[in-house]
C-alpha positions as a LaTeX table, in Angstrom:
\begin{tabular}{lrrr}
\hline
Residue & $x$ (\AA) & $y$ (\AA) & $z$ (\AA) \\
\hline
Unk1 & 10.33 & $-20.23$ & $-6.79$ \\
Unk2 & 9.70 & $-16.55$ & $-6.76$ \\
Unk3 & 12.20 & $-14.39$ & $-4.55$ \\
Unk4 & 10.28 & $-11.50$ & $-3.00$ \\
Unk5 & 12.79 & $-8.64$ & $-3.03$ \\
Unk6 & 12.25 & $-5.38$ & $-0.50$ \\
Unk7 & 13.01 & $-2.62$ & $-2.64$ \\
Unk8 & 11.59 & 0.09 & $-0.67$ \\
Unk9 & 14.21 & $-1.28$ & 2.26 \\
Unk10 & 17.01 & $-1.46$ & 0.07 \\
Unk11 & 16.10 & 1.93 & $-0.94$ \\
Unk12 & 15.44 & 3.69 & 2.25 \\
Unk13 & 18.89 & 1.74 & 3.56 \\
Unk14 & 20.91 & 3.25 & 0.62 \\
Unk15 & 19.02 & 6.49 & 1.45 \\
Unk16 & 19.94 & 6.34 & 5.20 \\
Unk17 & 16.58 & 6.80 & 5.90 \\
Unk18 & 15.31 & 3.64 & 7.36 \\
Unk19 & 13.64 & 3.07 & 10.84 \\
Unk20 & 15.44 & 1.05 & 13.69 \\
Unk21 & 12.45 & $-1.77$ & 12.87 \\
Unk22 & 13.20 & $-1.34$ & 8.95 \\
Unk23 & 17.20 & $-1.71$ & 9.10 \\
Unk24 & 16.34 & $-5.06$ & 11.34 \\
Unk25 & 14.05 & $-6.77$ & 8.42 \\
Unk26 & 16.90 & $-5.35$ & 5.92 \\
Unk27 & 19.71 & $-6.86$ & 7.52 \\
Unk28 & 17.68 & $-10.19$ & 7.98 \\
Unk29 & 17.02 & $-9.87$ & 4.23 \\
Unk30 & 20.94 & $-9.77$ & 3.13 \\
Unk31 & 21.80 & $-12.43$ & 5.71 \\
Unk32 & 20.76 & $-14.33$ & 2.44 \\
Unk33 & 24.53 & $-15.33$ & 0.33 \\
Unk34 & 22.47 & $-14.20$ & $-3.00$ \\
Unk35 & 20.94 & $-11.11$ & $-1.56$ \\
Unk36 & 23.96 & $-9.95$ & $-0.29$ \\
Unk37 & 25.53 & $-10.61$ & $-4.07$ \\
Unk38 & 22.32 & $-8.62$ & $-5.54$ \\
Unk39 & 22.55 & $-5.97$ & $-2.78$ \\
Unk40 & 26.29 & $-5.43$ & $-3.97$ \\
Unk41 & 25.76 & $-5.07$ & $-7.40$ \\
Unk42 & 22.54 & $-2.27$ & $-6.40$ \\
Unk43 & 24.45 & $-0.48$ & $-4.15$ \\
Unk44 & 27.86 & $-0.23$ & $-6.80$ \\
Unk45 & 25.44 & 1.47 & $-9.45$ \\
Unk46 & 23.65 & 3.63 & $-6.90$ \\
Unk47 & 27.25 & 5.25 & $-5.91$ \\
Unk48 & 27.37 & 5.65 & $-9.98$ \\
Unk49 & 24.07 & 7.25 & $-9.88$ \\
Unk50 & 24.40 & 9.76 & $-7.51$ \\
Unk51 & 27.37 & 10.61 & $-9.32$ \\
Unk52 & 26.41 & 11.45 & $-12.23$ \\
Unk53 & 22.98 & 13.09 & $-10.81$ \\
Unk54 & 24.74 & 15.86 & $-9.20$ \\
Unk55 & 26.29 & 16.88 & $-12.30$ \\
Unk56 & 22.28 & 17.10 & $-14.18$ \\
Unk57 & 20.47 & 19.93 & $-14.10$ \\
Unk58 & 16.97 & 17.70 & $-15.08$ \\
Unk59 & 13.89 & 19.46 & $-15.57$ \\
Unk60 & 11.95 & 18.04 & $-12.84$ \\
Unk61 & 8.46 & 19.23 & $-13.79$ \\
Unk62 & 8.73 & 17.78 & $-17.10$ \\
Unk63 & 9.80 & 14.07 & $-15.96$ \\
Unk64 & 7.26 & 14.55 & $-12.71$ \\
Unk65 & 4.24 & 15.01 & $-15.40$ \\
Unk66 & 5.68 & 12.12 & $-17.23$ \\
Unk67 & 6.50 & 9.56 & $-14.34$ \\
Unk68 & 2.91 & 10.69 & $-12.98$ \\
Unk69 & 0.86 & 10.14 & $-16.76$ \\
Unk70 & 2.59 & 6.29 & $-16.58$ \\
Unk71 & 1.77 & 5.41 & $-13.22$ \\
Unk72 & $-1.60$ & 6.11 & $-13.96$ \\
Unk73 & $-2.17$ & 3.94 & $-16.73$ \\
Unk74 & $-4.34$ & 1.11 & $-15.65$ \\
Unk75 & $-2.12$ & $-1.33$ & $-17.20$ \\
Unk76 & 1.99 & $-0.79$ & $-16.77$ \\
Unk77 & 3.88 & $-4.14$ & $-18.34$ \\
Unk78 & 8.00 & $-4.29$ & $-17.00$ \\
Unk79 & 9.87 & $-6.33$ & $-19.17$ \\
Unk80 & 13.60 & $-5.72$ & $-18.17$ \\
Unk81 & 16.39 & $-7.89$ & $-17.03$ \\
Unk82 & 17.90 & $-6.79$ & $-14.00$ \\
Unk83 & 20.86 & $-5.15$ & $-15.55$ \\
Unk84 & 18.82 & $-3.33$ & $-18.12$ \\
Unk85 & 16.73 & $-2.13$ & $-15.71$ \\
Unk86 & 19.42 & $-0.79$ & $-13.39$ \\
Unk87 & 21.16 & 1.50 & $-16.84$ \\
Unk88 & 17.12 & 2.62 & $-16.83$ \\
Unk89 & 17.42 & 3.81 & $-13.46$ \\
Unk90 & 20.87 & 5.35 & $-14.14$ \\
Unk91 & 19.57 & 7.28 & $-16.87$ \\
Unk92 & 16.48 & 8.86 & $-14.68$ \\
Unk93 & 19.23 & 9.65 & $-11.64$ \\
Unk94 & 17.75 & 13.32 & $-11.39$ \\
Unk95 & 13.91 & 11.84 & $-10.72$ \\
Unk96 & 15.34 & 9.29 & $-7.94$ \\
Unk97 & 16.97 & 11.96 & $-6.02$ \\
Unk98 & 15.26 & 14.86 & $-6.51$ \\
Unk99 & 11.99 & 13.93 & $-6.40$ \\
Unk100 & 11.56 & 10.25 & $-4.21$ \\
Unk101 & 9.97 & 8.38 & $-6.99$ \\
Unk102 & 10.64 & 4.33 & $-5.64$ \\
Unk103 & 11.44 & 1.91 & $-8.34$ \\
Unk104 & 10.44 & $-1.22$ & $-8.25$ \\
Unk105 & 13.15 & $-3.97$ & $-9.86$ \\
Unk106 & 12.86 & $-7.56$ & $-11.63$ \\
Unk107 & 14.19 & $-10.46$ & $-9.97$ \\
Unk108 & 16.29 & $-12.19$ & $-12.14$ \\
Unk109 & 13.98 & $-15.22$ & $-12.25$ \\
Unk110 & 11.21 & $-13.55$ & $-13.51$ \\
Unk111 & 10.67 & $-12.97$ & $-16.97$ \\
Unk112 & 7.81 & $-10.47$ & $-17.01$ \\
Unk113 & 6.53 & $-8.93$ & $-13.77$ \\
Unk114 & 3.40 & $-6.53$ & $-13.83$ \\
Unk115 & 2.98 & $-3.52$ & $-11.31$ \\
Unk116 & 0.17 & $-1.85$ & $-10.90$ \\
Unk117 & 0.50 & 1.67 & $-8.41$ \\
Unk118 & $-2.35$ & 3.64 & $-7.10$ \\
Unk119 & $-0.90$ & 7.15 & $-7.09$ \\
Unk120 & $-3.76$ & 9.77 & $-6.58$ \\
Unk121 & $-6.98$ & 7.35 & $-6.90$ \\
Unk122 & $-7.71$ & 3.57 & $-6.62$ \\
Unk123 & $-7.74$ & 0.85 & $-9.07$ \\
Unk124 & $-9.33$ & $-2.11$ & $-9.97$ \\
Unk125 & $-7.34$ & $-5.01$ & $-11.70$ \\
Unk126 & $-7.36$ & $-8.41$ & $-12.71$ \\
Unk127 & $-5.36$ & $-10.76$ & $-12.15$ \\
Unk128 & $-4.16$ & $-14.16$ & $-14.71$ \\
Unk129 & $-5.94$ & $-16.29$ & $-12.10$ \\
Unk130 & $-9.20$ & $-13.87$ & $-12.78$ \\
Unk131 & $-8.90$ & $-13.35$ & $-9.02$ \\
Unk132 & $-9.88$ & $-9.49$ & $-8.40$ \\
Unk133 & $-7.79$ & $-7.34$ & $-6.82$ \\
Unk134 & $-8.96$ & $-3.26$ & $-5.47$ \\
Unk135 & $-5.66$ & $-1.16$ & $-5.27$ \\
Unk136 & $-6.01$ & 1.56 & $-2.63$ \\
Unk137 & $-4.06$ & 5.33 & $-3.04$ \\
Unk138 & $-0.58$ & 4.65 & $-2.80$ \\
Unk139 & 0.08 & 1.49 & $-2.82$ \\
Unk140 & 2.01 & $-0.79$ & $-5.12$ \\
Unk141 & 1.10 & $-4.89$ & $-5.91$ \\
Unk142 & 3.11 & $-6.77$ & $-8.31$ \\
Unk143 & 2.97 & $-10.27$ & $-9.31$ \\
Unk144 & 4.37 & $-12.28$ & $-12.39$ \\
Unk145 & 2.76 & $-12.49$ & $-15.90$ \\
Unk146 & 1.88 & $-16.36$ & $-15.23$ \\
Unk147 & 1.19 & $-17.83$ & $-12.32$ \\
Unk148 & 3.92 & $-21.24$ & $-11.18$ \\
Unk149 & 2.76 & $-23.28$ & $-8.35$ \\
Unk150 & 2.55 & $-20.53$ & $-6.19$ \\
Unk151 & 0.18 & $-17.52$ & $-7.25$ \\
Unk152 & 2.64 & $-15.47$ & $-5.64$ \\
Unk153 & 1.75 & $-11.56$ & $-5.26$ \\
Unk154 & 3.50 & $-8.48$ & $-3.56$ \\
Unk155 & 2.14 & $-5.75$ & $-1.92$ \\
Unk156 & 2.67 & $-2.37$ & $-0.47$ \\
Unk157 & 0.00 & $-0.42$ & 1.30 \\
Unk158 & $-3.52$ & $-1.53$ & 0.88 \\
Unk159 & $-5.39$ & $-3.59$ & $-1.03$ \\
Unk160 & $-8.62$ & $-5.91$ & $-0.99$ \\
Unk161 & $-8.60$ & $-9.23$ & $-3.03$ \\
Unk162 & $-11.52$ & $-11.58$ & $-4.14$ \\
Unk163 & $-9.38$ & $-14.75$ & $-4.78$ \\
Unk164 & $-10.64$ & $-17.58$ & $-7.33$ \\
Unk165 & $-10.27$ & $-20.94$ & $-5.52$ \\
Unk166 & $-7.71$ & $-23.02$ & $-6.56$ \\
Unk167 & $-6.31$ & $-25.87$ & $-4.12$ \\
Unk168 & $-3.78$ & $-26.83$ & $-6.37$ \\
Unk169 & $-2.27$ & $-23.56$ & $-6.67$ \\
Unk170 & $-2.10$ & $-21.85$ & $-3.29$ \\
Unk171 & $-2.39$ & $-17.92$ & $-3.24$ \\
Unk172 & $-0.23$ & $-16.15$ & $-1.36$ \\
Unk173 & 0.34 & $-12.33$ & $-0.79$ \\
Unk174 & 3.57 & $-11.10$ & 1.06 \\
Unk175 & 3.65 & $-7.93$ & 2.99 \\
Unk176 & 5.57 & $-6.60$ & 5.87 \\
Unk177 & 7.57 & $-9.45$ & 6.38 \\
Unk178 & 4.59 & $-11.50$ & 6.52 \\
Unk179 & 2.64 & $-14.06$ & 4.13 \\
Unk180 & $-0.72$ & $-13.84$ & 3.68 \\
Unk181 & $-1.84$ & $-18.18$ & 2.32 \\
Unk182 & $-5.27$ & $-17.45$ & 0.58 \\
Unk183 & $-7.88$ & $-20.32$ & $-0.15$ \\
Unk184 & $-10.56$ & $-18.73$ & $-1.64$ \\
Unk185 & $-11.38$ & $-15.77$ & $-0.17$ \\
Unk186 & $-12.65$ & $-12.23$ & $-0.05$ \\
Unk187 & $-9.97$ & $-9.87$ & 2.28 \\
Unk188 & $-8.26$ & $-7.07$ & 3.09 \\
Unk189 & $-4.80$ & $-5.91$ & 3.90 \\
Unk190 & $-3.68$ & $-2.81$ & 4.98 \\
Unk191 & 0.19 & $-1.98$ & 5.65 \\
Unk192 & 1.53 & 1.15 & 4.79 \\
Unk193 & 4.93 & 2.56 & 5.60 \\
Unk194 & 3.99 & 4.70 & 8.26 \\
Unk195 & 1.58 & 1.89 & 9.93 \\
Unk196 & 2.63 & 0.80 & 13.09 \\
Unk197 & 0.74 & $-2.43$ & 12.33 \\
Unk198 & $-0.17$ & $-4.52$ & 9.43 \\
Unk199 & $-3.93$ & $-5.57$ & 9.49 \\
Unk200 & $-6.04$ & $-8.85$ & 7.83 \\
Unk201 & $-9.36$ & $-8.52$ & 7.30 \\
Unk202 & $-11.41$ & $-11.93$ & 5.92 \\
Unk203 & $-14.83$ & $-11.47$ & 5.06 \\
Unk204 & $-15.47$ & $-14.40$ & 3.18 \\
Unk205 & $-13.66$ & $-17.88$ & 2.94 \\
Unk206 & $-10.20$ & $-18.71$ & 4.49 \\
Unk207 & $-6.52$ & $-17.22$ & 5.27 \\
Unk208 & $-3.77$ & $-18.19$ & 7.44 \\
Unk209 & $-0.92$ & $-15.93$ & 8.16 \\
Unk210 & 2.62 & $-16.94$ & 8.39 \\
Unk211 & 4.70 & $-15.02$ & 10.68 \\
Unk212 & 7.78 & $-16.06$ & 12.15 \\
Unk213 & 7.52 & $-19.39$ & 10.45 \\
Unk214 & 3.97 & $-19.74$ & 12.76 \\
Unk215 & 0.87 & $-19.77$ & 11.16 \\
Unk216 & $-2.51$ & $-18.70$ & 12.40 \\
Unk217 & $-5.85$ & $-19.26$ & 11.05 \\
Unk218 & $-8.93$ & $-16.05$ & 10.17 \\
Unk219 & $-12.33$ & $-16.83$ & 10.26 \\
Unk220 & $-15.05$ & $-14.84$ & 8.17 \\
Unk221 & $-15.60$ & $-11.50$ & 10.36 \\
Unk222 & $-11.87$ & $-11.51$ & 12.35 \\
Unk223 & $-9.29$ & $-9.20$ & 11.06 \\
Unk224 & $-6.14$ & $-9.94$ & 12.68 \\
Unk225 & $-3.02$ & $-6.84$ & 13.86 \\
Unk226 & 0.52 & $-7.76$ & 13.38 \\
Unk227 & 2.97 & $-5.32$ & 15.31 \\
Unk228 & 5.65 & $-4.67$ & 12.72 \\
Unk229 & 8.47 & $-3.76$ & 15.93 \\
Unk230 & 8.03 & $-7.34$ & 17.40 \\
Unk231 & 6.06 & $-8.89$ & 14.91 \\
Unk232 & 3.45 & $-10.27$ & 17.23 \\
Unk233 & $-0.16$ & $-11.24$ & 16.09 \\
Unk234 & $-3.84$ & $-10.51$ & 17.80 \\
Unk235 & $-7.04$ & $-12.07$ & 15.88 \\
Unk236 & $-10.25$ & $-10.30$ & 17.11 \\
Unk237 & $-13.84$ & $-9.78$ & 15.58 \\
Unk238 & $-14.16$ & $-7.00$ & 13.48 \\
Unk239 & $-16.77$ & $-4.49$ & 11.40 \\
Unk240 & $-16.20$ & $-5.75$ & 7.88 \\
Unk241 & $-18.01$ & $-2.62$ & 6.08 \\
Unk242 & $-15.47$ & $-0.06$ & 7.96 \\
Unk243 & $-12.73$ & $-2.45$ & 6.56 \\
Unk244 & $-13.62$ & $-3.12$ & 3.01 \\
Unk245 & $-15.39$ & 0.65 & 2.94 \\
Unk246 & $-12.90$ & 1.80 & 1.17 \\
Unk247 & $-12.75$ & $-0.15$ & $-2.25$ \\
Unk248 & $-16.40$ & 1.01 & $-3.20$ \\
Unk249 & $-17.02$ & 3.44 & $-5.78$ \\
Unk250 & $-19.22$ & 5.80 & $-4.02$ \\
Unk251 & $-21.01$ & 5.84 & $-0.90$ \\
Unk252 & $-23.88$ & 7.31 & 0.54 \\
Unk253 & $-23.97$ & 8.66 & 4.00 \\
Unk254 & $-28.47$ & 9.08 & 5.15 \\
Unk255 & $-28.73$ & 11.49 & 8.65 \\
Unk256 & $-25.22$ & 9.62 & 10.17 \\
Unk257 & $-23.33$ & 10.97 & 12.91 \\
Unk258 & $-20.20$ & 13.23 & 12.66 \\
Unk259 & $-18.16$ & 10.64 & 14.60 \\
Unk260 & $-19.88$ & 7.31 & 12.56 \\
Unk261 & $-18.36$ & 9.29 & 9.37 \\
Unk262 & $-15.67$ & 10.37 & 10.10 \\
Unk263 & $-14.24$ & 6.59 & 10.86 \\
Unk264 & $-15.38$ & 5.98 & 7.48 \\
Unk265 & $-13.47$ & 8.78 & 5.96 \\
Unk266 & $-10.44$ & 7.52 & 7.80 \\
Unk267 & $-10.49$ & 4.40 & 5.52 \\
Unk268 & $-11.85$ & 6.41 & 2.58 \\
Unk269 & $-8.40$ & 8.45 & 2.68 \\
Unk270 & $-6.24$ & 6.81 & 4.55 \\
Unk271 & $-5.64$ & 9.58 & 7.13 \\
Unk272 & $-6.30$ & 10.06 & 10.93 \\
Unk273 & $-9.35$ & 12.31 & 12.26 \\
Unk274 & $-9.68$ & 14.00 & 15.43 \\
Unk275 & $-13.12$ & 14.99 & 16.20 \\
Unk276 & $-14.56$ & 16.99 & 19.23 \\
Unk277 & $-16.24$ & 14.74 & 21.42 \\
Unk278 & $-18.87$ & 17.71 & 21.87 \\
Unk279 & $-20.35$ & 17.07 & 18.48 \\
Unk280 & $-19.33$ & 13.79 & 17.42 \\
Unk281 & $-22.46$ & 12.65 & 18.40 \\
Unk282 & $-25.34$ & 15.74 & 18.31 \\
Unk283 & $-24.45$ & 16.79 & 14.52 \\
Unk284 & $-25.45$ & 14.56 & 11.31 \\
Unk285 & $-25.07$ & 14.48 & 7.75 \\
Unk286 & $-26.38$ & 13.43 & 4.50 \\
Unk287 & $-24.05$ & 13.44 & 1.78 \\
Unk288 & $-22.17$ & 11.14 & $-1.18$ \\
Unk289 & $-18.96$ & 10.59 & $-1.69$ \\
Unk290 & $-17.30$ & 9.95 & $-5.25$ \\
Unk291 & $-14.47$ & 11.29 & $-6.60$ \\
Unk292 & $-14.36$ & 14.56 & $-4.13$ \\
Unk293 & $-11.40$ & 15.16 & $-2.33$ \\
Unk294 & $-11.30$ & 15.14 & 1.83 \\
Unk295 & $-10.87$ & 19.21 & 1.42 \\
Unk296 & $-14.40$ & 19.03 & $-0.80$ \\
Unk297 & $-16.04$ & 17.29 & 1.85 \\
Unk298 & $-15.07$ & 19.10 & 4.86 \\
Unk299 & $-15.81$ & 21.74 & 3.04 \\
Unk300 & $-19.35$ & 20.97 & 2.36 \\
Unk301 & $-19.58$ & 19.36 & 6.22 \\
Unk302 & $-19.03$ & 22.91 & 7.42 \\
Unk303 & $-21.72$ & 24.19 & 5.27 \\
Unk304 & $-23.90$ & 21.82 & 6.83 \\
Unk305 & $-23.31$ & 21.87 & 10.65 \\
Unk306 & $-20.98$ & 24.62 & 12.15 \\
Unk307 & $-17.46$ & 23.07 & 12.36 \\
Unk308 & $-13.85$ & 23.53 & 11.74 \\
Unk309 & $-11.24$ & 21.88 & 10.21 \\
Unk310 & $-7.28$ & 21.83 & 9.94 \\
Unk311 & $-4.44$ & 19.60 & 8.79 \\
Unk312 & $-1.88$ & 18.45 & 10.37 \\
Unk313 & 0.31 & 17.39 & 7.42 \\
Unk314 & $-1.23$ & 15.53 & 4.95 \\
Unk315 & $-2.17$ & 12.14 & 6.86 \\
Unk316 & $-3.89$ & 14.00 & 10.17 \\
Unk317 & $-6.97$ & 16.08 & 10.50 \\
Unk318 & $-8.63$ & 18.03 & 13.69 \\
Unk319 & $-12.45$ & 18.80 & 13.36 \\
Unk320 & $-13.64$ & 21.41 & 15.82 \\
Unk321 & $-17.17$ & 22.87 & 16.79 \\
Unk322 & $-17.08$ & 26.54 & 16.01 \\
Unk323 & $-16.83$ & 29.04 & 18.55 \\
Unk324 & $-19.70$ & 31.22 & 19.35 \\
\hline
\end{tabular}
């Protein structure tokens, strides 16, 4: 059976960065006899690594333009054992520390694992099954080059699947601390790091999810919220084109509300907007989106209607009705 392995834990734990609610689904992790032997031999060559980094004067940009060129190719095959894949890690020390780049490991079981990360953009892949899978902006999935018993994926951040049924061969996606058991479906599943909650979306089919060792049951049109601090689990009815909104291509926006779109560009780029109750409802738009980026847009909104805009980081915006 496939071992799912947390390596953006293990990495924010050697890091000392984790949260209070991270460090308690680490340690519950390594409470395993064989994690704790893999977590040994990771943390001995991470001491080695940081090490020898602060001793290399890297050029960053040049291995920043590189590790970015690879992540974007649509199709990234990992073939290491572990060990070999922990030197490879030991010889790009500079990149791990300077930079944050995550690296994803093997488990020892698997013989060929594929990972697929949506940087800058989104992707669409297939997957051995032919089930489809829609990649959101930074997140990672992962899954082995041939499916066992269990199609077995994993996933960080966001992603929408359109699973081939298959009774004999149950599909299941784990998150978050949380399985996903597919049966033919069309969903959604959103948990990035900074998410307070993981969500489920079904639009089509059936899912249960398994958390705690209890599993609950989605009906076409519920999206159920998982708290990730206490882990507990609310199924309501939900708008199925906000959640699967943002795996289209393009989308076209015909005299709509500032507040209507701007919910939709929430999903669209993954970010939070504030808007001004005093126009959220009296100012509308017509407009496509493609490829622009949420600056481009705004930017063209303001030319429209007259509004505001500022950022707040890179995950929060404010949009404001100008002053007269």
């Amino acid at each position: 059976m496939e071992k799912v392995i947390p390596w953006k834990l293990i990495t924010a734990h050697l890091k000392d960065e984790t949260t209070p609610e991270d460090e308690i689904l680490f340690q519950h992790w390594l409470n395993d006899e064989n994690n704790s032997d893999l977590f040994a031999e990771i943390e001995l060559l991470w001491n080695e690594v940081q090490a020898e980094a602060s001793a290399y004067n890297p050029d960053v940009d040049y291995y920043w333009n590189a590790m970015q060129e690879r992540m974007h190719t649509k199709r990234s095959k990992v073939k290491f054992t572990i060990r070999e894949k922990l030197l490879a890690i030991t010889a790009a020390a500079s990149i791990i520390l300077m930079i944050g780049i995550s690296y994803l490991f093997l488990d020892k079981s698997s013989d060929e694992t594929h990972l697929y990360s949506a940087i800058n953009g989104k992707s669409k892949i297939t997957l051995p099954d032919s089930s489809i899978v829609w990649i959101n902006s930074g997140s990672t999935i992962s899954y082995p080059g041939a499916f066992a018993s269990n199609r077995s994926v994993d996933l960080a951040g966001e992603a929408a699947f359109n699973v081939t049924k298959d009774q004999k061969h149950p599909f299941i996606v784990s998150v978050s601390g949380i399985k996903v058991r597919v049966y033919g479906t069309y969903f959604n599943i959103s948990s990035y790091d900074n998410d307070e909650n993981i969500t489920v979306a079904l639009k089509e089919g059936s899912v249960s999810i398994l958390v705690n060792d209890s599993e609950s049951f989605l009906k076409p049109g519920e999206v159920a919220t998982i708290n990730k601090r206490d882990m507990s689990l609310a199924i309501d009815r939900g708008n199925m084109n906000l959640e699967f909104f943002w795996a289209n291509e393009s989308v076209y926006f015909k005299a709509k509300p500032l507040g209507y779109i701007c919910e939709y560009l929430e999903k669209w780029y993954n970010v939070h907007i504030e808007v001004d109750p005093e126009i959220a409802k009296s100012q509308f738009y017509t407009f496509t989106i493609k490829d622009d980026s949420l600056d481009q847009i705004l930017r063209i909104m303001s030319k429209i209607n007259p509004i505001t805009y500022t950022f707040d980081g890179k995950d929060k915006v404010k949009i404001m009705k100008v002053k007269p």
